[in-house]
KOLTOR-300172 format. One record per atom (N, C-alpha, C, CB): residue number from 1; atom name; x, y, z. Coordinates in Angstrom, 2 decimals, decimal comma. Each point is the difference from the previous one (the first is absolute). Glycine has a CB too. Example, Ala and Ser with C-alpha at 12.3 -4.5 7.8 and 13.67 -1.06 7.14 Angstrom:
! KOLTOR-300172
<node><num>1</num><atomo>N</atomo><east>13,19</east><north>-5,69</north><up>7,80</up></node>
<node><num>1</num><atomo>CA</atomo><east>-0,89</east><north>1,19</north><up>0,00</up></node>
<node><num>1</num><atomo>C</atomo><east>0,90</east><north>1,20</north><up>0,00</up></node>
<node><num>1</num><atomo>CB</atomo><east>-1,89</east><north>-1,17</north><up>1,25</up></node>
<node><num>2</num><atomo>N</atomo><east>1,54</east><north>2,22</north><up>-1,97</up></node>
<node><num>2</num><atomo>CA</atomo><east>0,82</east><north>1,19</north><up>0,06</up></node>
<node><num>2</num><atomo>C</atomo><east>-0,77</east><north>1,09</north><up>0,73</up></node>
<node><num>2</num><atomo>CB</atomo><east>1,18</east><north>-0,63</north><up>-2,15</up></node>
***
This chain:
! KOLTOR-300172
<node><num>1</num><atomo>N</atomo><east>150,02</east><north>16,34</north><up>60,90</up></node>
<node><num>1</num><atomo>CA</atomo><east>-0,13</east><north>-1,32</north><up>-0,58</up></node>
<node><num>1</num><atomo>C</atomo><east>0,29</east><north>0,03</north><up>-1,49</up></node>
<node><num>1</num><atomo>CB</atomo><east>-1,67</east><north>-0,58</north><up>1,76</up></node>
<node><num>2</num><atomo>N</atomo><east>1,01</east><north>1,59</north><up>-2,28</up></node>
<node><num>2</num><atomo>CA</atomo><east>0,75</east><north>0,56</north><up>-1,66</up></node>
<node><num>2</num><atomo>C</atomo><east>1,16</east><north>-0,48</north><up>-0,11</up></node>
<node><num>2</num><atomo>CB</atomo><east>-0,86</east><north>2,14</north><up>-0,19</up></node>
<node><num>3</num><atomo>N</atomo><east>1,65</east><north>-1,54</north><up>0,94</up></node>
<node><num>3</num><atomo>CA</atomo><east>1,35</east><north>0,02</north><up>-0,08</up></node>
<node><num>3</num><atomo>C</atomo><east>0,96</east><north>-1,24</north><up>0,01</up></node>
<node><num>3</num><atomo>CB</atomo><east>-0,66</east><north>1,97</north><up>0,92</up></node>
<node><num>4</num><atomo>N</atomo><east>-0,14</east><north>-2,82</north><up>-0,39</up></node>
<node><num>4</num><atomo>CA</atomo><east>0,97</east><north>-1,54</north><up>-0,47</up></node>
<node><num>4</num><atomo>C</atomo><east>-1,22</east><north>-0,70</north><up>-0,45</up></node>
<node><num>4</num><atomo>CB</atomo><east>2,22</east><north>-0,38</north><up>1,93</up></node>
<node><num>5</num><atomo>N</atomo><east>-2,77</east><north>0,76</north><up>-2,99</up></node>
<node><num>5</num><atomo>CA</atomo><east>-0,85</east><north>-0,32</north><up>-1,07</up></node>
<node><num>5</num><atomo>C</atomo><east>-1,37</east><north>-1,21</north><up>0,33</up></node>
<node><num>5</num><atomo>CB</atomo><east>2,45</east><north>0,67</north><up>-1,46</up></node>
<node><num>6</num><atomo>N</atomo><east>-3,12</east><north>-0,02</north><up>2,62</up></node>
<node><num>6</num><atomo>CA</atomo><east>-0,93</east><north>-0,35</north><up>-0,08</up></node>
<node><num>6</num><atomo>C</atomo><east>-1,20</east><north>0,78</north><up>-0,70</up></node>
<node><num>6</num><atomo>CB</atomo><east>1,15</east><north>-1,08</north><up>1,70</up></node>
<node><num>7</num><atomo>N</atomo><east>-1,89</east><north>0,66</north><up>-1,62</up></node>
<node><num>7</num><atomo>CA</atomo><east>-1,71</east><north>0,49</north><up>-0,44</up></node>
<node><num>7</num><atomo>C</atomo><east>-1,23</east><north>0,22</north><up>0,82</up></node>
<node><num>7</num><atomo>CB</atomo><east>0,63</east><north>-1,18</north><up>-1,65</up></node>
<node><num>8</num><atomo>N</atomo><east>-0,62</east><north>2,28</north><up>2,57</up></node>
<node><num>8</num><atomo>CA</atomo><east>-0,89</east><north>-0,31</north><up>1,31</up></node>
<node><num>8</num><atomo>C</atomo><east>-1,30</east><north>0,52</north><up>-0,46</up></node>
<node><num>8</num><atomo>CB</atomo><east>1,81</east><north>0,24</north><up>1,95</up></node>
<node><num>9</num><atomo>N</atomo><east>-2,63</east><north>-0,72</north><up>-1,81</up></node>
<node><num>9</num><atomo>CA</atomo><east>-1,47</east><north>0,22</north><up>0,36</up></node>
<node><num>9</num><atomo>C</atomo><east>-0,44</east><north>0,74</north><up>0,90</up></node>
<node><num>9</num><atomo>CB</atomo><east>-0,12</east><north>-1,68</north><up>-0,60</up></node>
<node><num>10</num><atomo>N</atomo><east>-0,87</east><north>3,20</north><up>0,92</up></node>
<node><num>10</num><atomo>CA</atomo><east>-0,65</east><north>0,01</north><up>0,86</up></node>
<node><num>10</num><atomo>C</atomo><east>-1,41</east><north>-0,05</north><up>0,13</up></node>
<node><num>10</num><atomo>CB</atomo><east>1,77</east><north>0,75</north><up>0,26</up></node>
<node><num>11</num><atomo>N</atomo><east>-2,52</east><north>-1,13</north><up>0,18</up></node>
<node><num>11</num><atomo>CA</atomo><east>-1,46</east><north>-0,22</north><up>0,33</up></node>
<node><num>11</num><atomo>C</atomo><east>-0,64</east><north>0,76</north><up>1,09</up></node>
<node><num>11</num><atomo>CB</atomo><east>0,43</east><north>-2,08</north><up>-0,76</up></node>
<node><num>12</num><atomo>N</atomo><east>-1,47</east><north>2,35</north><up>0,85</up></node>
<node><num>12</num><atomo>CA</atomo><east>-1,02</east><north>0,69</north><up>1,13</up></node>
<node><num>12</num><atomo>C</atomo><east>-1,26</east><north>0,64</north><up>-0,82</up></node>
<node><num>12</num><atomo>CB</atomo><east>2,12</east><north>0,72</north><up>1,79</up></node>
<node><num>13</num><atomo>N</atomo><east>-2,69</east><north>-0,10</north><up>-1,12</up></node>
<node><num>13</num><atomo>CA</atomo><east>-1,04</east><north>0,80</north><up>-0,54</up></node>
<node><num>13</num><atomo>C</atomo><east>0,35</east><north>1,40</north><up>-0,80</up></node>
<node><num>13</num><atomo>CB</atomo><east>-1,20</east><north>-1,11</north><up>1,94</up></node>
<node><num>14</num><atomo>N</atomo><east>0,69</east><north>1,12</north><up>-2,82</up></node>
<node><num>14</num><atomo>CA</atomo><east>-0,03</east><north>1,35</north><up>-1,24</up></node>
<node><num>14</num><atomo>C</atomo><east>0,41</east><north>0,94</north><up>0,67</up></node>
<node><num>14</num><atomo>CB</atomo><east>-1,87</east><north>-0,39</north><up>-1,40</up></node>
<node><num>15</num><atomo>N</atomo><east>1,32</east><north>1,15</north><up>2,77</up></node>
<node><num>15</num><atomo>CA</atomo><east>0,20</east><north>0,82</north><up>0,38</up></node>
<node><num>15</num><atomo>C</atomo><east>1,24</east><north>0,65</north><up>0,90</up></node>
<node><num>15</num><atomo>CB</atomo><east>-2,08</east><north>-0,71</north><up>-0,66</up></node>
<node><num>16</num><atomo>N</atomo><east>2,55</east><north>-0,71</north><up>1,03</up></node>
<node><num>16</num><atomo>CA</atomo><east>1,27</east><north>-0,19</north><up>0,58</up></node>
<node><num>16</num><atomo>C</atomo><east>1,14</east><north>-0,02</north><up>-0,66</up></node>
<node><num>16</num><atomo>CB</atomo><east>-1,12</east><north>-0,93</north><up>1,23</up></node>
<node><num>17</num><atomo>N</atomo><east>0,80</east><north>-0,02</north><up>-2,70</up></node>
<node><num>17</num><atomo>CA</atomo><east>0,92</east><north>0,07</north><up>-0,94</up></node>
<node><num>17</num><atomo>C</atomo><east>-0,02</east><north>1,48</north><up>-0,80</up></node>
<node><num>17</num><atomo>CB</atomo><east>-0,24</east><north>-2,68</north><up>-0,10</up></node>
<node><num>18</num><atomo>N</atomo><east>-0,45</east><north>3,72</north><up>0,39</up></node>
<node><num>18</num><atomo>CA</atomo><east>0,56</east><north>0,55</north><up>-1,08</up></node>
<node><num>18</num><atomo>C</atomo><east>-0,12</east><north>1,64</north><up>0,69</up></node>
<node><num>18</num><atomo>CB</atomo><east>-0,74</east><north>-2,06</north><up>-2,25</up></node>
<node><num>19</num><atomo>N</atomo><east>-0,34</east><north>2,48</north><up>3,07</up></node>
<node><num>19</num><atomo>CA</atomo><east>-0,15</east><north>1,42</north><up>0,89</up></node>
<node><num>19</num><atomo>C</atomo><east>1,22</east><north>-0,33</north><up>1,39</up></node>
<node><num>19</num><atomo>CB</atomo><east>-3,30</east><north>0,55</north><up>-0,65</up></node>
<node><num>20</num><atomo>N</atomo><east>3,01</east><north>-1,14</north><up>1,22</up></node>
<node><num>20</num><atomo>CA</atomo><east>1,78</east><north>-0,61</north><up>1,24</up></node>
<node><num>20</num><atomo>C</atomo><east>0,90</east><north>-0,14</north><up>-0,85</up></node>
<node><num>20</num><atomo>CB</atomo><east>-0,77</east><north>-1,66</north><up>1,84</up></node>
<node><num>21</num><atomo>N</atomo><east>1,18</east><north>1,51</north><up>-2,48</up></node>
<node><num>21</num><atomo>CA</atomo><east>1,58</east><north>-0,67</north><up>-0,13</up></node>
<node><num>21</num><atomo>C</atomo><east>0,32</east><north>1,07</north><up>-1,71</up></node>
<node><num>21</num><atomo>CB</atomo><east>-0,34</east><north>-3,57</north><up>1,46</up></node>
<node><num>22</num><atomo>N</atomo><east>-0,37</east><north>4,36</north><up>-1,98</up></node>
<node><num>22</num><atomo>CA</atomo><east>0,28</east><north>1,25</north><up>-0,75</up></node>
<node><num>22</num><atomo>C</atomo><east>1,42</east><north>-0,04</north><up>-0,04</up></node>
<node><num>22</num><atomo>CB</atomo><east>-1,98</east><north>1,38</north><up>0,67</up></node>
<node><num>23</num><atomo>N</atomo><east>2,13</east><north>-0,30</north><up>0,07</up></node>
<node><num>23</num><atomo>CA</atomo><east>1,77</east><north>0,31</north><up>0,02</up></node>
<node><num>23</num><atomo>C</atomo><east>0,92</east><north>-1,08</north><up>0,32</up></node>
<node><num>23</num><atomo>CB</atomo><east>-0,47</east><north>2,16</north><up>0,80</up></node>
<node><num>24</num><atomo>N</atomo><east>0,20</east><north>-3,40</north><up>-0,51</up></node>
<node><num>24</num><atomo>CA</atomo><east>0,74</east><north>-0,96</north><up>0,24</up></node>
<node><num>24</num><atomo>C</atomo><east>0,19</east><north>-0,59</north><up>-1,67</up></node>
<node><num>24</num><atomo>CB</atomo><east>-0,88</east><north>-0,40</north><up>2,85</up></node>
<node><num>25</num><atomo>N</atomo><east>-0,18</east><north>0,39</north><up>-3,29</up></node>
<node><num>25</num><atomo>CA</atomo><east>0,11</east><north>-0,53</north><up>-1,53</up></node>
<node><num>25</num><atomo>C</atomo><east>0,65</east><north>0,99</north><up>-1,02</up></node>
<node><num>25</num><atomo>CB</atomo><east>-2,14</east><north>-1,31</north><up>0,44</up></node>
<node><num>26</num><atomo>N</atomo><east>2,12</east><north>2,12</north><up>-0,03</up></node>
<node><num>26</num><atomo>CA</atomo><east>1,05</east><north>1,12</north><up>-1,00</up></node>
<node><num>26</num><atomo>C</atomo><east>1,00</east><north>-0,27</north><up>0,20</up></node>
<node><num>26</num><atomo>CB</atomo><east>-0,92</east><north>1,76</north><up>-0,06</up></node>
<node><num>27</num><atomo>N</atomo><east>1,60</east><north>-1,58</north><up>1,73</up></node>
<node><num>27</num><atomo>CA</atomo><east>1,04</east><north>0,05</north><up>-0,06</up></node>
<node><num>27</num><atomo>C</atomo><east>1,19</east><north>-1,35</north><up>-0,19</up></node>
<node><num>27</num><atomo>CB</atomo><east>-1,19</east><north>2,03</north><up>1,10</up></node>
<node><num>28</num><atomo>N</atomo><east>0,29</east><north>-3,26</north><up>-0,25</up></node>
<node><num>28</num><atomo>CA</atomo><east>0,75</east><north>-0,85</north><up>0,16</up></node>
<node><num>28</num><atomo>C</atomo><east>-0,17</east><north>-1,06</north><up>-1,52</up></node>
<node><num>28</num><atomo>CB</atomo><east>-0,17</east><north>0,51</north><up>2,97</up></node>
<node><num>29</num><atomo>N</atomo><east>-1,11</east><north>-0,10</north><up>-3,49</up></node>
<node><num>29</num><atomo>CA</atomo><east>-0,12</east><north>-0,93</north><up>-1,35</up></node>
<node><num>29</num><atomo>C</atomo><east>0,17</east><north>0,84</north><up>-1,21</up></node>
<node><num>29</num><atomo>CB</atomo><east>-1,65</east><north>-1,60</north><up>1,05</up></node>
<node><num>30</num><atomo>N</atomo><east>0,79</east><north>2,49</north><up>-1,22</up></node>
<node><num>30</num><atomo>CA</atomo><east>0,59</east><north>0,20</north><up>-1,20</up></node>
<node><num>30</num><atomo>C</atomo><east>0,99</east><north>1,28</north><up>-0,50</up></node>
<node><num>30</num><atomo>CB</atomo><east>-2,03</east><north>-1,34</north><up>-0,24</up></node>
<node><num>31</num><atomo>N</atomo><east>2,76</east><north>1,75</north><up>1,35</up></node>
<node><num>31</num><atomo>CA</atomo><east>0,83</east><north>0,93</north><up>-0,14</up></node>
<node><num>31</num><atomo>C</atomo><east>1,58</east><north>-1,14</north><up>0,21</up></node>
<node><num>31</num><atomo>CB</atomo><east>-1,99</east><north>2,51</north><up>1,00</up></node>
<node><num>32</num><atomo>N</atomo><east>1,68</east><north>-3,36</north><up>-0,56</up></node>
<node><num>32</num><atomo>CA</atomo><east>1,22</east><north>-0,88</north><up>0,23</up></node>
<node><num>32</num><atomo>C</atomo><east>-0,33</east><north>-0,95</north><up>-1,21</up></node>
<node><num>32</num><atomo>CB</atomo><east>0,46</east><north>0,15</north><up>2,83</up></node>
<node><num>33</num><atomo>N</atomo><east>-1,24</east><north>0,02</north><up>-4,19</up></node>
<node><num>33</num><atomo>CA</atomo><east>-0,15</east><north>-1,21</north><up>-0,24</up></node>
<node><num>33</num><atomo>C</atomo><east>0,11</east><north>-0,93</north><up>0,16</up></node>
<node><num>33</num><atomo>CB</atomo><east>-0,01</east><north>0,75</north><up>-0,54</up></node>
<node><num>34</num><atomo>N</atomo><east>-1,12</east><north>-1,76</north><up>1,29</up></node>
<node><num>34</num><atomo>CA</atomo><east>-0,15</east><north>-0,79</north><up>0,86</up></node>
<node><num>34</num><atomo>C</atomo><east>-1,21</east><north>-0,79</north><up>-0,63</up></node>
<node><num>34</num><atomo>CB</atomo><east>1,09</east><north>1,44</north><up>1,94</up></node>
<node><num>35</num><atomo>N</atomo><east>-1,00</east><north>-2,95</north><up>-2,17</up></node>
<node><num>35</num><atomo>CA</atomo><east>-0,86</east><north>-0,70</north><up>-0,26</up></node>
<node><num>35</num><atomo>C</atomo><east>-0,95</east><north>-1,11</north><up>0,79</up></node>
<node><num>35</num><atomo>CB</atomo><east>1,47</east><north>0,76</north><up>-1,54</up></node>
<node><num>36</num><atomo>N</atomo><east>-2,27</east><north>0,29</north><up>2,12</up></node>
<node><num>36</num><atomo>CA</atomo><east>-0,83</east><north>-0,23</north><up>1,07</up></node>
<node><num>36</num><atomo>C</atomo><east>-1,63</east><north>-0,34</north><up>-0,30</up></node>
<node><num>36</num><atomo>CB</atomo><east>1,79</east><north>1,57</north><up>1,12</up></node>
<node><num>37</num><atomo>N</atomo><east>-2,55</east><north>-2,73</north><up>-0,92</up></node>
<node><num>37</num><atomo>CA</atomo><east>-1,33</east><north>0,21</north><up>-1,02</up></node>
<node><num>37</num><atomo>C</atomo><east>-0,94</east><north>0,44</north><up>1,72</up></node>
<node><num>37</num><atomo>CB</atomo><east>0,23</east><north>-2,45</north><up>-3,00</up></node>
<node><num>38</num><atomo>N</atomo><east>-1,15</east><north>3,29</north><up>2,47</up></node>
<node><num>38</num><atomo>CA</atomo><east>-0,80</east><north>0,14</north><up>1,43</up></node>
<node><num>38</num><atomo>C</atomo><east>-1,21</east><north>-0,61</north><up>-0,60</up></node>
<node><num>38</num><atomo>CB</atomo><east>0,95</east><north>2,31</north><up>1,35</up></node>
<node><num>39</num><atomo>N</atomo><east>-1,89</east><north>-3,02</north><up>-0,18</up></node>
<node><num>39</num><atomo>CA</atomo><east>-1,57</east><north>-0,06</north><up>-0,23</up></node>
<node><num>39</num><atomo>C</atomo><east>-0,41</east><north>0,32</north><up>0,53</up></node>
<node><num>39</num><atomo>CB</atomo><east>-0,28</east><north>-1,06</north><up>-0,64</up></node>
<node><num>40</num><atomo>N</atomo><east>-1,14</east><north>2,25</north><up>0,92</up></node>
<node><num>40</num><atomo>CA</atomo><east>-0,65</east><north>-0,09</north><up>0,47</up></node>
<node><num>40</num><atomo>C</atomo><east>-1,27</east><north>-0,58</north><up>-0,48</up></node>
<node><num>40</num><atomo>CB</atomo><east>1,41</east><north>1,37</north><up>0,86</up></node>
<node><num>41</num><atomo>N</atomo><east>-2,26</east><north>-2,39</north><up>0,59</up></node>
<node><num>41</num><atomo>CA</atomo><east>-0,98</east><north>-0,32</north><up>-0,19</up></node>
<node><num>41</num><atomo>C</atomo><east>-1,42</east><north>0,94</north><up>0,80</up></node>
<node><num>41</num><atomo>CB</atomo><east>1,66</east><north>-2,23</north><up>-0,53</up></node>
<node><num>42</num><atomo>N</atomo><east>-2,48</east><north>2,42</north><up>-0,01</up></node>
<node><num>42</num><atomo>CA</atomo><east>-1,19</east><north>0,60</north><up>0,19</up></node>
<node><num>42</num><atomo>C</atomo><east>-0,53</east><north>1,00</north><up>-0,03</up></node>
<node><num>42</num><atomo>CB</atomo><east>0,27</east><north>-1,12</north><up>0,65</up></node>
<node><num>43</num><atomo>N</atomo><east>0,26</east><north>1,95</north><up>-2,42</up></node>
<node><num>43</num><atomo>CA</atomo><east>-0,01</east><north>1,63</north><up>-0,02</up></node>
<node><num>43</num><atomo>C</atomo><east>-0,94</east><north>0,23</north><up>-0,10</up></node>
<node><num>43</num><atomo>CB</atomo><east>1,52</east><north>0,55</north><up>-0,75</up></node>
<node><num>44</num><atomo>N</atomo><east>-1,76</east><north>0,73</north><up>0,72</up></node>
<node><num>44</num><atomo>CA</atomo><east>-1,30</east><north>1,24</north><up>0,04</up></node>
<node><num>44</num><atomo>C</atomo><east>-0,63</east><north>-0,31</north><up>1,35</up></node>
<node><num>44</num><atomo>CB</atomo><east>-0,75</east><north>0,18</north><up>-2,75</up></node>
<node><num>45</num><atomo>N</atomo><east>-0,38</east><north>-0,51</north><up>2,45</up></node>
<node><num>45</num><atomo>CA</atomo><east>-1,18</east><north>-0,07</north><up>0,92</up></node>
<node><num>45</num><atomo>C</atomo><east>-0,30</east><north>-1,57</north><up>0,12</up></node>
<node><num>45</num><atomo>CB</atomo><east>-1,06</east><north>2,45</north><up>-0,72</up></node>
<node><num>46</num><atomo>N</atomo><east>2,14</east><north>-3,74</north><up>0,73</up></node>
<node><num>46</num><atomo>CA</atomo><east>-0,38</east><north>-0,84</north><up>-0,03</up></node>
<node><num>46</num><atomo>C</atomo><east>0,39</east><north>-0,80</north><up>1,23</up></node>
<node><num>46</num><atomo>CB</atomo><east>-0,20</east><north>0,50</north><up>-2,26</up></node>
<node><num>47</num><atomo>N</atomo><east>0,55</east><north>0,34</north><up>3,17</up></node>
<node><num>47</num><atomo>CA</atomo><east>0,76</east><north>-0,18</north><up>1,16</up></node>
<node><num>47</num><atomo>C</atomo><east>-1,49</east><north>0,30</north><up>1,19</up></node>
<node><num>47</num><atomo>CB</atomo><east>3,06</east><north>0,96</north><up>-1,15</up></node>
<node><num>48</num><atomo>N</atomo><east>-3,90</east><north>-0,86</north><up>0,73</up></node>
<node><num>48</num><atomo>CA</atomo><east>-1,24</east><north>0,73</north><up>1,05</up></node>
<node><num>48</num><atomo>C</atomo><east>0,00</east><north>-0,75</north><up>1,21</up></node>
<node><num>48</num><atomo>CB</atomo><east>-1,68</east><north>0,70</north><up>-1,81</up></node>
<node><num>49</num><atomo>N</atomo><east>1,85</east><north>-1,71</north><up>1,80</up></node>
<node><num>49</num><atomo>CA</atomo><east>-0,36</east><north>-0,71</north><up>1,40</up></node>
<node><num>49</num><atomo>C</atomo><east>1,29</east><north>0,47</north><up>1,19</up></node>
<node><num>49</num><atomo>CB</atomo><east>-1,32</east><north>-2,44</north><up>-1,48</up></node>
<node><num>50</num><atomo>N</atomo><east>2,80</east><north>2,72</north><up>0,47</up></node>
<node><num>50</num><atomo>CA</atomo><east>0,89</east><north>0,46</north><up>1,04</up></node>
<node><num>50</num><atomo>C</atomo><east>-0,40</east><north>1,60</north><up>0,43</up></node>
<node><num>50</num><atomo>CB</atomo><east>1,99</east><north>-1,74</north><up>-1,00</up></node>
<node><num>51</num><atomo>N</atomo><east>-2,29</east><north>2,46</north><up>0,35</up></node>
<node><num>51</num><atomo>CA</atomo><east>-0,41</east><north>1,43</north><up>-0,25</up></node>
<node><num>51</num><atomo>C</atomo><east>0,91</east><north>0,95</north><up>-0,41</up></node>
<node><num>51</num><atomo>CB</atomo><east>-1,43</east><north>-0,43</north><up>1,49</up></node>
<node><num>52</num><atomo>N</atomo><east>1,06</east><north>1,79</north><up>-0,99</up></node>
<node><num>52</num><atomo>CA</atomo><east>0,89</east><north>0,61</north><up>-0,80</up></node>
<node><num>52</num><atomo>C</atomo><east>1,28</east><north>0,13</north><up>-0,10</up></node>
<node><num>52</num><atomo>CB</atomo><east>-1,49</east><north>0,70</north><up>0,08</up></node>
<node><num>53</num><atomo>N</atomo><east>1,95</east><north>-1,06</north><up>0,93</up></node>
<node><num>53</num><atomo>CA</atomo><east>1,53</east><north>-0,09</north><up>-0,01</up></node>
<node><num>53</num><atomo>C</atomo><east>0,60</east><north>-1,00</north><up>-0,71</up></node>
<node><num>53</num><atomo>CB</atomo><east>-0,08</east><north>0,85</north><up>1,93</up></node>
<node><num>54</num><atomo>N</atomo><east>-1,02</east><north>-1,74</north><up>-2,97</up></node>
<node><num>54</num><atomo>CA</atomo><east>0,92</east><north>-0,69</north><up>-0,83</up></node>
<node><num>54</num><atomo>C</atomo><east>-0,83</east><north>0,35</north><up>-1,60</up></node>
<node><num>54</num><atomo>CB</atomo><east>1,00</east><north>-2,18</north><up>2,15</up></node>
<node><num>55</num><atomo>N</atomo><east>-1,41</east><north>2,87</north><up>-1,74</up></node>
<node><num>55</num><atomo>CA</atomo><east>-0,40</east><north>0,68</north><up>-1,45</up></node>
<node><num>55</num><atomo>C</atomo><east>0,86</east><north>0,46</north><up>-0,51</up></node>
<node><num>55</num><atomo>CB</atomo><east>-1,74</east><north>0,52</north><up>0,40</up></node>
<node><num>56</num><atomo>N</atomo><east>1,80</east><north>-0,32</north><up>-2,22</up></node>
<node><num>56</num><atomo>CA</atomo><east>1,16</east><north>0,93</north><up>-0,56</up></node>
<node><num>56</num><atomo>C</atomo><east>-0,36</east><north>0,13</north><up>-1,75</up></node>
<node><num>56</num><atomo>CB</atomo><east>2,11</east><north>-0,99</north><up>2,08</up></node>
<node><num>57</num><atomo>N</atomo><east>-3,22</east><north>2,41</north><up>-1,89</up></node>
<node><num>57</num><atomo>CA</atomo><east>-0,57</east><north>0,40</north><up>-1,44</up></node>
<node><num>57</num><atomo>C</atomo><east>1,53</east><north>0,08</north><up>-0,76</up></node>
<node><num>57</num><atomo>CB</atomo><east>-2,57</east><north>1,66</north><up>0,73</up></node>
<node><num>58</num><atomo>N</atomo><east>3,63</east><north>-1,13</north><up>-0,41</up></node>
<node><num>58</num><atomo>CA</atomo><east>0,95</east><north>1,06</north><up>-0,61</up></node>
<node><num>58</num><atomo>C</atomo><east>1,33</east><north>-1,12</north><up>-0,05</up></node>
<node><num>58</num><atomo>CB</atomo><east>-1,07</east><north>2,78</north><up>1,18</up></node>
<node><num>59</num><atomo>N</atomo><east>0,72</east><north>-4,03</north><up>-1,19</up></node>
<node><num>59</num><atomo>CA</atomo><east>1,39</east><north>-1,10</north><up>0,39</up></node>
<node><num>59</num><atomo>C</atomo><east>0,37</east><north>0,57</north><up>-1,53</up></node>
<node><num>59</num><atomo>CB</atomo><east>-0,62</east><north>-2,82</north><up>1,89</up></node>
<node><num>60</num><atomo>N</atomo><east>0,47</east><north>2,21</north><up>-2,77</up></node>
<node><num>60</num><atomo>CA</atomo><east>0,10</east><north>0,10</north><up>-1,73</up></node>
<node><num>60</num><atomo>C</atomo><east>1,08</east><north>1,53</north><up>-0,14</up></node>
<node><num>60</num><atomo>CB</atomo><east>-3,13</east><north>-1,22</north><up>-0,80</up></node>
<node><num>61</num><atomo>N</atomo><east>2,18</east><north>2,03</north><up>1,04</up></node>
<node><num>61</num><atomo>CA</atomo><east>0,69</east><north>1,34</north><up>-0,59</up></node>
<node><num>61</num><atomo>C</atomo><east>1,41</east><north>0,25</north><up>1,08</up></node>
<node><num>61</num><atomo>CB</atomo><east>-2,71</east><north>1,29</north><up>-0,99</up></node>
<node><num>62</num><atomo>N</atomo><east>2,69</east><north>-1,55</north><up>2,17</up></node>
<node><num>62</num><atomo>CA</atomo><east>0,78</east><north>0,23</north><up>0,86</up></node>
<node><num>62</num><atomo>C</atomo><east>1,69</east><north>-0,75</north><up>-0,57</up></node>
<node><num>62</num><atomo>CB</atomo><east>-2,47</east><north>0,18</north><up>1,93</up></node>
<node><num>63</num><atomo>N</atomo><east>1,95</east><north>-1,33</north><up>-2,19</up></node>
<node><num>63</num><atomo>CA</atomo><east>1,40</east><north>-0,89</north><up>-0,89</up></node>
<node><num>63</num><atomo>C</atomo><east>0,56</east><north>0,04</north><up>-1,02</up></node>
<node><num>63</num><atomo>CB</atomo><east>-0,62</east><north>-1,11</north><up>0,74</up></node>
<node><num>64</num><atomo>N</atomo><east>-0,59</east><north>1,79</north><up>-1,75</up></node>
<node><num>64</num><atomo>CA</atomo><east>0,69</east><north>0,52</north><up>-1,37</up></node>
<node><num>64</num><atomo>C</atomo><east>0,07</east><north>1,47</north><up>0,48</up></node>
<node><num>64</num><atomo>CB</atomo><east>-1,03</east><north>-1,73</north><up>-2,09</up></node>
<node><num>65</num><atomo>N</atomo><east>1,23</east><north>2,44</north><up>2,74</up></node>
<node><num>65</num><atomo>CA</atomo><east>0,62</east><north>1,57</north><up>0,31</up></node>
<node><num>65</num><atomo>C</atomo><east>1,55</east><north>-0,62</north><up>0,38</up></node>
<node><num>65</num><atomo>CB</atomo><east>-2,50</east><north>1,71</north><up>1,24</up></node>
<node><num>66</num><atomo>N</atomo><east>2,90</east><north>-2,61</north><up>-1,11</up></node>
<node><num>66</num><atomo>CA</atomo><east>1,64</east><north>-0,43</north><up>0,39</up></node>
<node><num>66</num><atomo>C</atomo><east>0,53</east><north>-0,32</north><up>-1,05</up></node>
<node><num>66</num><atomo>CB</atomo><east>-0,21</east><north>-0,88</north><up>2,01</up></node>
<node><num>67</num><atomo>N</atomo><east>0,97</east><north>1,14</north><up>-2,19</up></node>
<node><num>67</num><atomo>CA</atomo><east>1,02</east><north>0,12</north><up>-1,45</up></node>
<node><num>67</num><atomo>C</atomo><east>0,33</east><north>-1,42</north><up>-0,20</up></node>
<node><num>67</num><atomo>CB</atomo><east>1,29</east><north>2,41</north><up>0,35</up></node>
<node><num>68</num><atomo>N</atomo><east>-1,13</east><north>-3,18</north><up>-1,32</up></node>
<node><num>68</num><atomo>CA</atomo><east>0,73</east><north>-1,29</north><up>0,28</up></node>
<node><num>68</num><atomo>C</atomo><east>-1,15</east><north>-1,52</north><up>0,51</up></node>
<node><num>68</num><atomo>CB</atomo><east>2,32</east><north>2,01</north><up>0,88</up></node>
<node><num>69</num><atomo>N</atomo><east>-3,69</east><north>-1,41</north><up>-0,83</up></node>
<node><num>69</num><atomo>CA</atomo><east>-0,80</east><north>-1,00</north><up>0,88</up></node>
<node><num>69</num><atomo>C</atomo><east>-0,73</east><north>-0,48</north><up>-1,06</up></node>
<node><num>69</num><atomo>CB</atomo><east>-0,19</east><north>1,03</north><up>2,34</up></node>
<node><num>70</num><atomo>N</atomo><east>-0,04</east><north>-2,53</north><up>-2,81</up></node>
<node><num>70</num><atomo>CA</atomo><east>-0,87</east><north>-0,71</north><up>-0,71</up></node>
<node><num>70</num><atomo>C</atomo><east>-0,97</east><north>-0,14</north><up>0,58</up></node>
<node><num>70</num><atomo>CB</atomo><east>1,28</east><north>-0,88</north><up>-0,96</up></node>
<node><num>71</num><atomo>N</atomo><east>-2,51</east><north>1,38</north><up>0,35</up></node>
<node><num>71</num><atomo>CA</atomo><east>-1,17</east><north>-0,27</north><up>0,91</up></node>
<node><num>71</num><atomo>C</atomo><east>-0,76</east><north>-1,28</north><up>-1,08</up></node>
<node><num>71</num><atomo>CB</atomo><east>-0,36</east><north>2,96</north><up>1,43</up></node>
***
């Protein structure tokens, strides 16, 4: 969608946005420089009612370890 100059958005939970889709964000965003904004909603421990599988202490550090990523 970059590529004929859109601006896409993705959304989901912290943990989805940023421990799942890791190597997808290196490669396809910011190794292609690619202007992609992600959100996640409901980091750390604020996700409790879904549990742990949408927990994500490490979202933060995980996105600035990618070269190229505005956190």
């Amino acid at each position: 969608m970059t590529s004929f100059g859109f601006k896409p958005w993705i959304t989901t939970f912290t943990a989805f946005a940023t421990r799942r889709i890791a190597d997808q964000v290196a490669i396809s965003i910011s190794y292609a420089k690619r202007n992609v904004k992600i959100v996640g909603t409901d980091p750390t421990i604020t996700a409790e009612y879904n549990g742990g599988t949408h927990m994500s202490v490490e979202d933060i550090a995980i996105m600035r370890a990618i070269p190229g990523i505005l956190v």
